[in-house]
C-alpha positions in Angstrom: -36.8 -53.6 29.1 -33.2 -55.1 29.0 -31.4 -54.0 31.6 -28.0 -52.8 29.9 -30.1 -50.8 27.6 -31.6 -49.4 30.2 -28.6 -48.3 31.6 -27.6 -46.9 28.3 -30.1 -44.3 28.6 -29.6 -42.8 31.7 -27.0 -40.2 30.6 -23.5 -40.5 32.1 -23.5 -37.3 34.5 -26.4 -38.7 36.7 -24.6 -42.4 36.6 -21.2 -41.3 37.8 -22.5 -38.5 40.2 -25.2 -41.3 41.6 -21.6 -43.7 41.8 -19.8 -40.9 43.5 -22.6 -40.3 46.3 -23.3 -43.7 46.6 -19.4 -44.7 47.2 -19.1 -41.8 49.5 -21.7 -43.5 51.6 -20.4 -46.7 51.2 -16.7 -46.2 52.0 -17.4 -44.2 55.0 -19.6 -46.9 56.5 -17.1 -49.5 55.6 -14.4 -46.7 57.6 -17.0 -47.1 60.7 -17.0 -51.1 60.4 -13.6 -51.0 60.0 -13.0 -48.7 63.2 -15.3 -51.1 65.2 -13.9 -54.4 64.1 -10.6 -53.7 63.4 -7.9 -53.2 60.4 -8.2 -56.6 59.3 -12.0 -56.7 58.1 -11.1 -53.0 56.8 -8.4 -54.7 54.2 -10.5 -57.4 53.6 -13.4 -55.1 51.9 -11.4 -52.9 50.5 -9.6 -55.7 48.9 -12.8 -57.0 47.6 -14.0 -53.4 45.9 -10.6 -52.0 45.1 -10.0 -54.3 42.3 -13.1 -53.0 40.3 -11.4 -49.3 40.5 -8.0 -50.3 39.3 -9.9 -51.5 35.7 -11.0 -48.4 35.2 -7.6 -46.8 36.1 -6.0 -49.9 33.4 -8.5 -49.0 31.1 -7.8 -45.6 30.9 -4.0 -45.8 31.0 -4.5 -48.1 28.2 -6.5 -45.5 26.0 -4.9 -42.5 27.3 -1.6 -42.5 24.8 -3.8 -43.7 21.3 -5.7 -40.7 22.1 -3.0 -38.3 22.5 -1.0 -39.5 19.5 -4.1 -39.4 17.2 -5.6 -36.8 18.3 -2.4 -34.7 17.7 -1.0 -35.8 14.3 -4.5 -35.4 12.9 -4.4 -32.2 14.6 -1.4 -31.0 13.2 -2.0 -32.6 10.0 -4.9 -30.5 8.7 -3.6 -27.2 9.5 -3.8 -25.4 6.2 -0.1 -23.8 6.2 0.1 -22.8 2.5 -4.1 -21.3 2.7 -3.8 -19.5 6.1 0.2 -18.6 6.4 0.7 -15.6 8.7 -2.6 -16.1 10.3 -2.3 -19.8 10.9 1.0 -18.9 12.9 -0.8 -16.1 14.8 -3.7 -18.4 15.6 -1.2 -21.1 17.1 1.3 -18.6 18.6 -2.0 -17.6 20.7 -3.1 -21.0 21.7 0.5 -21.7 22.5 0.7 -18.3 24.9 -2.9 -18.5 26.6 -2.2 -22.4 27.2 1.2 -21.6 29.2 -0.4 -18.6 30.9 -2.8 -20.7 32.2 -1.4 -23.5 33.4 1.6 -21.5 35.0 -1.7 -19.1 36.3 -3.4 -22.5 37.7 -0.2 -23.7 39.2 0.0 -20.4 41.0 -3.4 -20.4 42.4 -2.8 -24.5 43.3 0.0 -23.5 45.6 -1.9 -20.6 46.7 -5.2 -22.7 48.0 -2.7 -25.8 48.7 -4.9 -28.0 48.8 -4.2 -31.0 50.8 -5.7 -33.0 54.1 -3.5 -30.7 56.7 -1.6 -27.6 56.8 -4.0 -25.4 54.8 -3.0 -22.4 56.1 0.6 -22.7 56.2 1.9 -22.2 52.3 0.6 -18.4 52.4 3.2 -17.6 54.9 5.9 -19.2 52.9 5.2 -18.5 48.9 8.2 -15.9 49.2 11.0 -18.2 50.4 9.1 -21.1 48.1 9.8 -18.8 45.5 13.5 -18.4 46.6 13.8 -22.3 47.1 12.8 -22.2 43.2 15.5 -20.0 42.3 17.8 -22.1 43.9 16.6 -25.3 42.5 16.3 -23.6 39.2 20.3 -22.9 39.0 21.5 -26.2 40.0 18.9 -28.4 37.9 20.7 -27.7 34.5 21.7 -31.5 33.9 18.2 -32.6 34.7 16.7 -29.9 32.3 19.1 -31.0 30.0 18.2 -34.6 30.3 14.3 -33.6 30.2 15.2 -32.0 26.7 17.2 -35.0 25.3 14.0 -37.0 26.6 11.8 -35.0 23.9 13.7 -36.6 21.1 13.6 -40.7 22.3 12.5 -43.3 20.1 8.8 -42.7 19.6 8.6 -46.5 19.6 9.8 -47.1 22.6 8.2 -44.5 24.4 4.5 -45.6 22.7 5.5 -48.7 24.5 6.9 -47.1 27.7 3.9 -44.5 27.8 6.3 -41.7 28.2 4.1 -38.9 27.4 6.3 -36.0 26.3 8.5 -37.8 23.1 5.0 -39.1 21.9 3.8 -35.5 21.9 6.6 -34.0 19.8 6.9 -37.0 17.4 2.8 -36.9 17.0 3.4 -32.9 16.3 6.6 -33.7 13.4 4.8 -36.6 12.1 1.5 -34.1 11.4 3.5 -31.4 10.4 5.5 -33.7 8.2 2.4 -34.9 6.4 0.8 -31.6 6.1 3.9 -30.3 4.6 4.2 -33.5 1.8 0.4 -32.3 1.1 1.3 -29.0 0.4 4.2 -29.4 -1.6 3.5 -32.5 -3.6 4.7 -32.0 -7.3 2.4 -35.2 -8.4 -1.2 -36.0 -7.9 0.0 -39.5 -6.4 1.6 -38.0 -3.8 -0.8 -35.7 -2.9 -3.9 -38.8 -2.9 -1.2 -40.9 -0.6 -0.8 -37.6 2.1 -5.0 -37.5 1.5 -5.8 -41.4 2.6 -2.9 -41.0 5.4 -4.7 -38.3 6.6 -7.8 -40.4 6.3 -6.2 -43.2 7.8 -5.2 -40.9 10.4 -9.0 -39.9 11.2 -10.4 -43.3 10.8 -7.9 -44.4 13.8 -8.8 -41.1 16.3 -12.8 -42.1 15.4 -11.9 -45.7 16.6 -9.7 -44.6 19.7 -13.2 -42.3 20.1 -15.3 -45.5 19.9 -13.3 -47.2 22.4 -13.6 -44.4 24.7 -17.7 -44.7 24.8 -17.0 -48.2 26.1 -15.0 -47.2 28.7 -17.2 -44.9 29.7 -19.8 -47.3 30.2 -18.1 -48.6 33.1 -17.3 -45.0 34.4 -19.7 -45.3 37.0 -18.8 -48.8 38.1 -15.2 -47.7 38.1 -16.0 -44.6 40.3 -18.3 -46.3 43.0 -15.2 -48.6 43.9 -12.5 -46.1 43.8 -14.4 -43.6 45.8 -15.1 -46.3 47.9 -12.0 -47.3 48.7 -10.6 -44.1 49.3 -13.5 -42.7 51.8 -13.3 -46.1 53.3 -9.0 -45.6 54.1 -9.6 -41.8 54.8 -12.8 -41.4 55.9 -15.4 -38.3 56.2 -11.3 -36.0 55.9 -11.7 -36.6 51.9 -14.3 -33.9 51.8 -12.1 -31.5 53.0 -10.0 -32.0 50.1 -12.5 -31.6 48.0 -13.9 -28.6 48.9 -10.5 -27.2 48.6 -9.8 -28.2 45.5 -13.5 -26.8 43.5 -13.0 -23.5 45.5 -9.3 -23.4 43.8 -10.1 -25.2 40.2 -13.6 -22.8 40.1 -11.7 -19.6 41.3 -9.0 -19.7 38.7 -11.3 -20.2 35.9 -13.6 -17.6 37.1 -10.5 -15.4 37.6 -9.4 -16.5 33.7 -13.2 -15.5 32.2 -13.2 -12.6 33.8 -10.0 -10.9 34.6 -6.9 -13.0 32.0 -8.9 -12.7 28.7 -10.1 -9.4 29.6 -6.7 -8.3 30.5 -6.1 -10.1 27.1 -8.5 -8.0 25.0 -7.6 -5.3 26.3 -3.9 -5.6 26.0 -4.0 -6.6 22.4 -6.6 -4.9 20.6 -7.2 -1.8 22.9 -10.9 -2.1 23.9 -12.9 -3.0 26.4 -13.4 -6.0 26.7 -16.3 -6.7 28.3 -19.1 -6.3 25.5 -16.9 -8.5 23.4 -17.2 -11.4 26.5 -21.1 -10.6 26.5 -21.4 -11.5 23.4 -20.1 -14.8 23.6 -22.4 -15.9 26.5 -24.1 -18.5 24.0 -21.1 -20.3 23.5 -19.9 -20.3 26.9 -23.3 -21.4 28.3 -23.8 -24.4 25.8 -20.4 -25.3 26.7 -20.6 -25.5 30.4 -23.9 -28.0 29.7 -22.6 -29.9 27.0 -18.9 -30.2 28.7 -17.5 -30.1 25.1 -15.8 -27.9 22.9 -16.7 -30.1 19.9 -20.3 -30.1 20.6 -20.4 -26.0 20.9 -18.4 -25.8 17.5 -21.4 -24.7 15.5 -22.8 -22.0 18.2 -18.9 -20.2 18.2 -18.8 -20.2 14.9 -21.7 -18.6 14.4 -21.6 -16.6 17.2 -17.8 -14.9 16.5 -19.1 -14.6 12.6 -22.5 -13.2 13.6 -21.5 -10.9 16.8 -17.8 -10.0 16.7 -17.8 -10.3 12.7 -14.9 -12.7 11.9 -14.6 -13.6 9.1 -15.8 -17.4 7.6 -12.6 -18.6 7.2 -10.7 -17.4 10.1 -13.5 -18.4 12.4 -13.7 -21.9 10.9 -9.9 -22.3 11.3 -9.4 -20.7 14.5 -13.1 -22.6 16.8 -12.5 -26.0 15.2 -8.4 -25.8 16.0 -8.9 -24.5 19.4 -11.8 -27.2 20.0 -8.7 -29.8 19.7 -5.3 -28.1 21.1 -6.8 -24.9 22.9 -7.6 -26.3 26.6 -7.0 -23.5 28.7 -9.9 -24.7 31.8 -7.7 -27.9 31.6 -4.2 -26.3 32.5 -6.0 -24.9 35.4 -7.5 -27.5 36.4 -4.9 -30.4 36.0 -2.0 -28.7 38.2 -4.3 -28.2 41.1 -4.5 -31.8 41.8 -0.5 -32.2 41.3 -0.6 -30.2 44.3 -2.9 -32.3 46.1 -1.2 -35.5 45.2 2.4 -33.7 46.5 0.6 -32.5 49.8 -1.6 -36.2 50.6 1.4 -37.9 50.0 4.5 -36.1 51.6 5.8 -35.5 48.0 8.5 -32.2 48.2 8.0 -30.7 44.7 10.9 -29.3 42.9 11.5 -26.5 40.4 12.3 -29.7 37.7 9.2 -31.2 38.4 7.1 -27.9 38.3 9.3 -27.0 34.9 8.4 -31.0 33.4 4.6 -30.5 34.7 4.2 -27.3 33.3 5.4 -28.2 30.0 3.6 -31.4 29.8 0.2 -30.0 30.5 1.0 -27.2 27.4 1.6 -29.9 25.2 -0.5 -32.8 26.4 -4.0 -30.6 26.3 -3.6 -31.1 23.0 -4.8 -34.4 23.3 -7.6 -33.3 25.3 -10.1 -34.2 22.5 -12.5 -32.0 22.9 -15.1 -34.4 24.5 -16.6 -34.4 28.0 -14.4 -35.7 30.4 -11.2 -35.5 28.2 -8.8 -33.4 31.2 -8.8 -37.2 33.3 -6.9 -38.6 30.5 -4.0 -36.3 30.8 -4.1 -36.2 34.9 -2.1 -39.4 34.5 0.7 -37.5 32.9 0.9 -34.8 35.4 0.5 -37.8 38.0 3.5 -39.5 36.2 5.7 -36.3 36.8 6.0 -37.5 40.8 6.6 -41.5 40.4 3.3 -42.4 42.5 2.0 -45.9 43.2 -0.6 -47.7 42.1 -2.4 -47.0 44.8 -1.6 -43.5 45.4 -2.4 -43.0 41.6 -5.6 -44.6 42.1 -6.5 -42.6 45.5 -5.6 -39.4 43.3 -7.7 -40.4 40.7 -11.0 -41.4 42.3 -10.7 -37.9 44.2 -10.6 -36.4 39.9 -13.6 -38.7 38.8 -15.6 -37.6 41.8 -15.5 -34.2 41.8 -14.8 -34.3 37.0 -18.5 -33.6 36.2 -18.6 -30.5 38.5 -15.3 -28.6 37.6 -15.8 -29.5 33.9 -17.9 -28.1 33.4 -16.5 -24.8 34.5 -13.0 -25.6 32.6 -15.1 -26.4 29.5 -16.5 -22.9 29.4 -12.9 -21.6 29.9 -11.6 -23.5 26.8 -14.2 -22.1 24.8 -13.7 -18.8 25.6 -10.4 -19.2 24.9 -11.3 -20.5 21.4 -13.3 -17.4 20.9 -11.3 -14.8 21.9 -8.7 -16.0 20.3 -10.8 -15.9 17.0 -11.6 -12.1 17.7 -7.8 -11.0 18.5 -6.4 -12.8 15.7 -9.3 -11.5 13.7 -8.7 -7.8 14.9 -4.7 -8.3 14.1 -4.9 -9.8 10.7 -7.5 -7.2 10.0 -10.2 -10.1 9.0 -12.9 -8.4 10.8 -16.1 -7.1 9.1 -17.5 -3.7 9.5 -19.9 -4.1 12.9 
């Protein structure tokens, strides 16, 4: 059998956990040969494997802004304004607020677990005077949050070309909006088959960016066995330490989310309990913590909020296959837990302007998630971009992320679709577009 197909078959969880285990082992025996024989024969292998890591950090720096742009303009582009009016707004106005909940809720529990190689213990003692360091920060940081805004508004050009994250995510967001709008409002049929092959166009490009991805997931594994390799081999058996800290803080706040935020949620807005409602939607949740995708558990949400909370058809096919692309709520946990853990592994002081930029970034950015397995590691280098890094801490930071990815989400997964459907059911229950139960 050829080899490469072979290889093919083997799905891509076993590969890049069989990677992970296998680099663990690896880097900590190159840590012991390095201890016996000295610094020197310690650079001299890692020098040798870290160069197969940094291509797959390239390679997903080079893919990570095509899939944001695309994925929002088409995003943006087929929301049905005109059709859905008032509820479209509703439905996006609740994606917006359960997005920034949760990643101001995941930031919280990040500095809370502070997960780092020392000083574990010590942030509980201090999270009130942080807090009053914050305030501080937060009254003498107006020209920096001014410049942050101005920053929104760059040449879109430019910063395609500098990867600045945040003007390609508002430009993406106008440029969809601006299309939808010429769509909705076109006075000739020209027009209207010009916004319809842009859109296509549009599509076409994400489906390619998509295509690109699958290759670069072919050398996921290879990528992960040599960063995870070179970082056990630098730190040694320490690494698992931060791990552990990081899946107990990821895991906990998305536990807390399913069962305690979206509760509090429910209850809040529609005046229920919410628990039979969450019961209902254990199919979804389930199929989305194996698949890891919110694309892949479209079908099973839709029928399961149309079947069991009875939404109706064309709320609960605008509201799943939306929240499948810009609803991400397991990601905004997830990603500022490991700008924590970069801050704490590498002496980093964070300040209120960074925490502000981070915090909006993530909102905006899990947009681009994609709804496909693995998507949050794309968008880690943003939040990694917020504390100017080096290569090599960026890499350290992100072979931790590729290790422990398969694991946590799976769990953040099943948060975002949770999200998606309990967002169909309160929008539903506002708009009144529920059937009789």
């Amino acid at each position: 059998m050829n080899i490469f197909a072979w290889y093919k078959k083997i799905p891509l969880i076993y590969l890049n956990l069989a990677a992970f285990v296998t680099g663990c082992i690896a880097g900590l025996v190159i840590y012991q040969i390095g201890g016996a024989c000295g610094s020197d024969a310690l650079n001299n292998i890692v020098g040798v494997i870290s160069p197969f890591g940094n291509i797959l950090v390239y390679m997903l720096k080079m893919i990570v802004i095509p899939i944001i742009f695309f994925s929002i303009i088409h995003g943006t582009a087929n929301l049905p304004l005109k059709t859905f009016g008032k509820m479209g707004i509703w439905v996006c106005v609740w994606y917006f607020c359960t997005s920034l909940y949760s990643v101001i809720f995941g930031t919280v529990m990040a500095f809370i677990f502070n997960p780092s190689l020392s000083r574990a213990n010590e942030l509980a003692g201090s999270l009130l005077s942080k807090v009053s360091e914050m305030q501080s920060a937060a009254a003498s940081s107006g020209n920096a949050f001014l410049n942050m805004i101005y920053g929104l508004f760059a040449n879109p050009f430019q910063a395609l070309a500098k990867g600045d994250f945040l003007p390609v995510i508002v430009y993406a967001i106008l440029f969809g909006l601006a299309i939808r709008s010429v769509a909705d409002n076109a006075g000739d049929e020209r027009t209207q088959n010009l916004m319809n092959s842009l859109i296509d166009t549009i599509e076409a490009l994400q489906k390619a960016t998509f295509k690109i991805i699958e290759w670069v997931m072919l050398y996921f594994p290879i990528g992960v066995f040599a960063l995870t390799a070179s970082s056990f081999a630098v730190y040694g058996i320490s690494l698992f330490n931060s791990y552990l800290q990081v899946a107990l803080c990821v895991i906990s706040g998305i536990v807390l989310m399913l069962l305690l935020c979206y509760p509090l949620f429910v209850r809040i807005v529609c005046k229920e309990n919410p628990y039979p409602i969450l019961w209902k939607l254990r199919e979804p949740i389930l199929t989305a913590f194996v698949t890891r995708s919110s694309a892949a558990t479209i079908p099973v949400s839709m029928r399961t909020v149309q079947e069991k909370l009875k939404v109706r058809k064309e709320l609960a096919g605008f509201t799943i296959s939306l929240g499948a692309t810009v609803n991400m709520d397991g990601v905004c946990v997830h990603l500022p837990v490991f700008a924590v853990l970069a801050a704490n592994m590498f002496g980093i002081d964070i300040s209120f302007s960074q925490i502000l930029l981070m915090v909006i970034g993530v909102v905006f950015a899990s947009v681009g998630a994609g709804g496909v397995p693995g998507g949050s590691i794309f968008l880690l280098f943003m939040v990694l971009g917020c504390f100017n890094l080096t290569q090599s801490q960026t890499s350290t930071v992100i072979a931790l992320a590729l290790g422990i990815n398969p694991l946590l989400d799976m769990f953040e997964t099943a948060c975002n679709v949770a999200g998606d459907n309990v967002g169909a059911y309160v929008v539903g229950k506002k708009m009144k577009m529920l059937d009789d139960k």
